[in-house]
N, C-alpha and C positions, 0 to 999 in steps of 0.2 A: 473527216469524220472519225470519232474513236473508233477504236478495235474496238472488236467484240468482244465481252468479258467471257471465260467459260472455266469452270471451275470441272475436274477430272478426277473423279473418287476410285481409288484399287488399291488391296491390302498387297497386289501384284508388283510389286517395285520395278519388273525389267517392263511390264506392260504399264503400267503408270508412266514412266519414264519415255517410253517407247510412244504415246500416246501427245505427250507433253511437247515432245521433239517434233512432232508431227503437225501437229496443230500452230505451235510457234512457227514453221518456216509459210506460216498460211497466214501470217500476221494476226495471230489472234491474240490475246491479252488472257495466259492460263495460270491458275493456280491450280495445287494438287491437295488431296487427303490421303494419308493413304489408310483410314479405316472411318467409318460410319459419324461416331463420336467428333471427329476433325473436322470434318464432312459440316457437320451443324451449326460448328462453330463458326466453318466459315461463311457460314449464309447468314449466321448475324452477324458478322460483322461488315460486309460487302453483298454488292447487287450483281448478278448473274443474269448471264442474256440465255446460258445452257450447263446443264447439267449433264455429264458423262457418270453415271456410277455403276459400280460391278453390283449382280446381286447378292452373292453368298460372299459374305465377310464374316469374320469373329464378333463376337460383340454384337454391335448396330449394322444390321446389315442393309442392301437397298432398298428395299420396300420401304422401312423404317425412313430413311432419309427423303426417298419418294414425298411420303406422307406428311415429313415434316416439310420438307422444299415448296410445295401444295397451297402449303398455309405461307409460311414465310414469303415465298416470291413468288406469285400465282401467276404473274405474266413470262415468268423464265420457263422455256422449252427442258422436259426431261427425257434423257434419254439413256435406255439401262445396258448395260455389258451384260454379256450370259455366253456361257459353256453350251455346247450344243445340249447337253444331259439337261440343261436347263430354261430350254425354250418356252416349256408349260409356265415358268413365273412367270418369264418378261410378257407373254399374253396379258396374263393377270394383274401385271403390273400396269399395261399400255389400257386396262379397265378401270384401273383406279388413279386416272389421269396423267400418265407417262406418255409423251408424244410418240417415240421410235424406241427400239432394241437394234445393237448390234451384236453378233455374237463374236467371241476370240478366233481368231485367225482369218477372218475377213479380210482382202485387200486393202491398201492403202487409200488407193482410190476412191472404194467405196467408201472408207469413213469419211474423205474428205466428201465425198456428195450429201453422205447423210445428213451430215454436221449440217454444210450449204443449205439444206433442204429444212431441215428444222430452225433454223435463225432463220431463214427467210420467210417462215410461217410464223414467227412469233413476231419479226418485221412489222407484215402484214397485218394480223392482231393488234400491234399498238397502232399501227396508220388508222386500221376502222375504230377502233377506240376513240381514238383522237379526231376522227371527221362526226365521229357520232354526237360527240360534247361537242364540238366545235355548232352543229345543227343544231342539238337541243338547245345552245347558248343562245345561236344567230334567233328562234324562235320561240322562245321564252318572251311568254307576254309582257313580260315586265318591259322588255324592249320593245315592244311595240310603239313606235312614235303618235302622240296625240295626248292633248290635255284636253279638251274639248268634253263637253258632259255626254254626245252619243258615244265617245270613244274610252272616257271612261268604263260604261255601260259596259261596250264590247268585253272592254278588259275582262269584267268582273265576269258575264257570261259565260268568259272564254273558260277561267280559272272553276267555274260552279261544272260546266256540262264536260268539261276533259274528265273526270273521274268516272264517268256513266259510259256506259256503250249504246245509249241510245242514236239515233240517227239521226243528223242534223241538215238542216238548207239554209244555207245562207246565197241570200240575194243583195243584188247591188247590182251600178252601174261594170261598166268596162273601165279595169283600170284603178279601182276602189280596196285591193288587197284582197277582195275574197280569197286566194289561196295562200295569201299570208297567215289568215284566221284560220285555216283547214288545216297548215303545218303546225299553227299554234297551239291547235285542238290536242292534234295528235301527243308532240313533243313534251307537253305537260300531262298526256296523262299516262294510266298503266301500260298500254302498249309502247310509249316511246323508244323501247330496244328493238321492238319489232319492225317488218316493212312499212312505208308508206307510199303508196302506191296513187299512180296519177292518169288518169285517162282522158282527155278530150274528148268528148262527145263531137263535136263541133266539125275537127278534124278528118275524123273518119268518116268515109263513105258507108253505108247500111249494111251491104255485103261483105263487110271487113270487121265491122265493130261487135258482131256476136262472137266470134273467133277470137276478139281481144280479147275481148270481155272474159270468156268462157272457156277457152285452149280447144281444141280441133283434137281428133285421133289420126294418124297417118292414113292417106285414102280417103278421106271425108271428103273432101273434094280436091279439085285440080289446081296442083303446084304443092298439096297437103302432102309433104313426102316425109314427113317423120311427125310423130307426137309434140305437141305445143302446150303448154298449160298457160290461160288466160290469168288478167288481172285480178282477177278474185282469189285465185290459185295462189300465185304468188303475192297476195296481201293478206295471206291467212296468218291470225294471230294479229296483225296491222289495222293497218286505216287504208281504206281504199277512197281516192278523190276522185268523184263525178265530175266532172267540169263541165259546165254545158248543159246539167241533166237535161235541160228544154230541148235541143236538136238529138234526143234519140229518137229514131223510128219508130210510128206507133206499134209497129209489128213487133218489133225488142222491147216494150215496155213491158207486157205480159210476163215473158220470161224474168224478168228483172224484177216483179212483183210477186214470181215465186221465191228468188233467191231472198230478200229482204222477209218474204213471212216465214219460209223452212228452213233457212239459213243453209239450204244445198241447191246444188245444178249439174249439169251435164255438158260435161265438151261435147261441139260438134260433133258427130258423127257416132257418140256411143251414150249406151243407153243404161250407164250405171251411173248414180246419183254419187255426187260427191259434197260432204260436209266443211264446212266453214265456217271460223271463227274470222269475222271480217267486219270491224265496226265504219259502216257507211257515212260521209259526208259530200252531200253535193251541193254545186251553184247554180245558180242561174240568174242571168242580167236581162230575163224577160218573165212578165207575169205570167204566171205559172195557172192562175185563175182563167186569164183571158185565154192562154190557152185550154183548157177545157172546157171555156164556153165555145170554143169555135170549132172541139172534136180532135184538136191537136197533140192532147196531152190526157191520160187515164184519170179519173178523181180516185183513184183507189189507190193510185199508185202515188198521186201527190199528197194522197195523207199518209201513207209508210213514209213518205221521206220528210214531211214536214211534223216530224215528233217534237223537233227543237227548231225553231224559226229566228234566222238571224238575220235582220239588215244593216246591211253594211251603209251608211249615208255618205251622197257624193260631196266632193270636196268642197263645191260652191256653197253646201249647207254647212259647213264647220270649217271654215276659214279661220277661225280663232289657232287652228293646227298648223298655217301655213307657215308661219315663223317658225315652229319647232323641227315641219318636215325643212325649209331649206334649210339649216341648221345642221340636219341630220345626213343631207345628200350632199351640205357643202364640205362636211367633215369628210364622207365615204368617199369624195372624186379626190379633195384633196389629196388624200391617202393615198388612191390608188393613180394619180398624177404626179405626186410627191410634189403637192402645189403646198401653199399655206397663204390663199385667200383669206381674208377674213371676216367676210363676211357681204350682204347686198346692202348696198346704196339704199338710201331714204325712196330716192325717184322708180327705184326698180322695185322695190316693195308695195310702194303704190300701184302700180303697175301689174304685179302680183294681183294685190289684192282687187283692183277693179276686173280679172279676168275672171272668165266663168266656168274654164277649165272642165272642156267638155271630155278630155282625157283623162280625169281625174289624176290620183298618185301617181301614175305612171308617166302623164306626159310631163309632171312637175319634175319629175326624175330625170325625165331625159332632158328638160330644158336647163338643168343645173348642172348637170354633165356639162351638156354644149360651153354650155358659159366659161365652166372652169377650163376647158380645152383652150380656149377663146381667148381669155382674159389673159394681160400680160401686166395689168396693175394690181393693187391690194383689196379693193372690192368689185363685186361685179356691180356692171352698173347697166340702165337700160341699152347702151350701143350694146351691150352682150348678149339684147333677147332676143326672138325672132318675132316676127311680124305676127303673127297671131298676139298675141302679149304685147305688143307695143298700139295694136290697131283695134283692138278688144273684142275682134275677129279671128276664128276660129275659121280654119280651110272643112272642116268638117260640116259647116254652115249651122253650126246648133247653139251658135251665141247670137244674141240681140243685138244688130246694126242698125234697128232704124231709131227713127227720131223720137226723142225720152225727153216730156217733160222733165223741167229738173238740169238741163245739159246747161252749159253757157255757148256761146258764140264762139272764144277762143274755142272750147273742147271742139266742136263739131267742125271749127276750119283748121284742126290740128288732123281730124277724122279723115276727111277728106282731101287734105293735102297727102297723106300716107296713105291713102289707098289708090289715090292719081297717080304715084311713085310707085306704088304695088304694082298696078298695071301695066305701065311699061316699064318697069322692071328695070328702074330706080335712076332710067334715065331723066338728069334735073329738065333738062330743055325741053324735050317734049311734054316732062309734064307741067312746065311751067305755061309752054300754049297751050294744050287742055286745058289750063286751071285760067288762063287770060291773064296770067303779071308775069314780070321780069324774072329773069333766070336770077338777078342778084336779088330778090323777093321771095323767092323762093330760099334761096340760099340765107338770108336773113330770117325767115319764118325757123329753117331746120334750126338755125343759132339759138334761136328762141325758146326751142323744143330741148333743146341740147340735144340733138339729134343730128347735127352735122356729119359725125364720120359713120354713120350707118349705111346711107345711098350713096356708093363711093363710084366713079365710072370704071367700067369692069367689072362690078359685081352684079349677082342678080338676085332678087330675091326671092329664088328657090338654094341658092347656096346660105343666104343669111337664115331662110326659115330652117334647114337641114340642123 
């Protein structure tokens, strides 16, 4: 790793000097000035991780430099020298964006801590800098994977409703990105520097979730042994993510329907109202209607949150995307495998595409992972899938197995031969006398399939589906 740069401003030559010495045997990377004017010079011409400057100089003194260092290199740490008689500036100074003041005659010690302590803040600074771009990048709709005309739509949605603070629901299946589209929301619009905040509704128990929601005062109740501030609390100024709106308690809907019309609430246990700026988006993977025809869900409260209504459509309806999503997961495993697959097989695409992908995005995610784990050739190919995807059966039981006009003969004794393997769990022999033909018939049928090294003896097929 480089040294730290740190540039040391004093019209003081044995403390200038003295300062240099010091900092050099700490491996840092120092240049000097020794008046205001030098000072400026040197911050055009070179990048500064820290600023050491005296404040009373002839000339340009520090404040001056302060001011200018501000502007020139706003992520370098500044920190001013002062004579005791001169403690009232460096206050003033640490006002007008000066990290620290040392004063003269301070230990050795302490400057070495101080130093530490301010590069290690400005460290920090560029790390959350750098994760924050790094997120706005990752979620920037433009990246959003999908050519598909509902996913267009999304797109365009996404990029109209991020400027507004209005409140939005988006619904869909499980597994369909709704919280890809909530980060997308956020990250493109004006809050994006702000928190975005995520809560599970789903997760939490009734008794836990107002407290999340809302923060508790110490004593509110038992095990409440200091102040909490809830999710609203810290997504003020942010985007707060419902997840789940549908599994809140009808008893916490009320409350939740004051916060959304007064834009304030109250922690647990006290009874001063608090103000929020908090722009709300929640999901839900169940109908929101049916639940309030059946009394499970407030209608007052699903028109506050349905101001902007967004559905997300499951994967089976826009299949046109499934080339670009593998595409886009075979690049991301490869990457993080340090594979260079290049790409699925014709037969595994078919394959793909005949499945109904009752996991929507996510379980395509994970079955492309698997694969590139899996794979020790150049494309994945159907041995790399697992049984749900090869048998157009879903363990979930929410894809169509029975008999479809439309099928052929071969398909439905390909069906059947792999789910007679499924079940005894891929032993050929037995499933060959379940099925009534020869183990070499068997064995010939898999050739046929191109599925021979999939049912291997020893494997089962909870490790092939895994």
């Amino acid at each position: 790793m480089a040294a730290k740069q740190i540039l040391v401003v004093d019209d003081d030559p044995l403390f200038r000097d003295f300062l240099k010495e010091a900092l050099d045997r700490n491996e840092y990377d120092v240049d000097v000035a020794e008046n205001g004017q030098q000072a400026i010079q040197n911050l055009e011409e070179a990048e500064y991780d820290l600023i050491l400057s005296d404040i009373r100089m002839p000339g340009l003194d520090g404040i001056k430099v302060l001011e200018r260092a501000t502007k020139l290199q706003p992520e370098s740490r500044v920190v001013m020298i002062t004579a005791h008689a001169t403690v009232a500036n460096a206050v003033e100074a640490m006002n007008k964006g000066a990290y620290d003041y040392l004063e003269k005659g301070c230990s050795l010690e302490e400057i070495e801590v101080r130093v530490a302590r301010a590069l290690e803040n400005q460290e920090l600074k560029q790390e959350n800098q750098r994760l924050r771009s790094e997120l706005q990048e990752r979620y920037s709709f433009g990246n959003m994977v999908g050519k598909s005309r509902r996913m267009e739509e999304i797109f365009e949605l996404i990029s109209t409703v991020a400027k507004s603070r209005s409140t939005i629901l988006i619904s869909g299946q499980s597994g369909t990105g709704k919280e890809l589209v909530a980060r997308a929301i956020h990250y493109n619009s004006p809050r994006k520097n702000n928190p975005f905040i995520k809560i599970n509704c789903a997760a939490l128990p009734p008794d836990l979730i107002e407290s999340e929601l809302f923060g508790h005062e110490k004593g509110a109740f038992t095990g409440a042994v200091k102040q909490t501030r809830g999710r609203f609390e810290l997504a003020n100024g942010g985007t707060l993510l419902l997840d789940e709106i549908s599994e809140i308690d009808p008893g916490l809907q009320a409350k939740l329907l004051r916060v959304l019309q007064e834009r304030e609430f109250e922690r647990v246990g006290s009874g001063s109202p608090i103000k929020v700026d908090v722009r709300i988006v929640a999901t839900t993977n169940r109908n929101l209607l049916e639940q309030i025809e059946k009394g499970e869900f407030r209608e007052d409260l699903y028109y506050r949150l349905n101001v902007i209504p967004m559905a997300i459509s499951p994967l089976c309806e826009r299949k046109e995307d499934l080339t670009h999503l593998v595409n886009h997961f075979l690049e991301k495993y490869n990457r993080e495998n340090d594979k260079s697959i290049t790409g699925v097989n014709e037969k595994a695409m078919e394959l793909f595409m005949g499945y109904q992908w009752p996991g929507n995005v996510r379980e395509l995610e994970n079955y492309i992972e698997r694969a590139v784990v899996i794979c020790q050739e150049n494309q994945i190919g159907e041995e790399h899938l697992p049984l749900d995807v090869l048998t157009g059966r879903s363990t979930t039981g929410r894809s169509d197995e029975g008999l479809q006009v439309g099928q052929t003969v071969r398909e439905l004794e390909q069906k059947l031969i792999l789910k007679t393997l499924e079940s005894c769990e891929g032993n050929r022999t037995t499933a060959a006398d379940m099925l009534g033909i020869s183990s070499r018939t068997l064995r010939n049928k898999l050739h046929e399939y191109g599925m021979a090294g999939i049912f291997r003896k020893g494997v089962s097929t909870e490790e092939l589906a895994e």
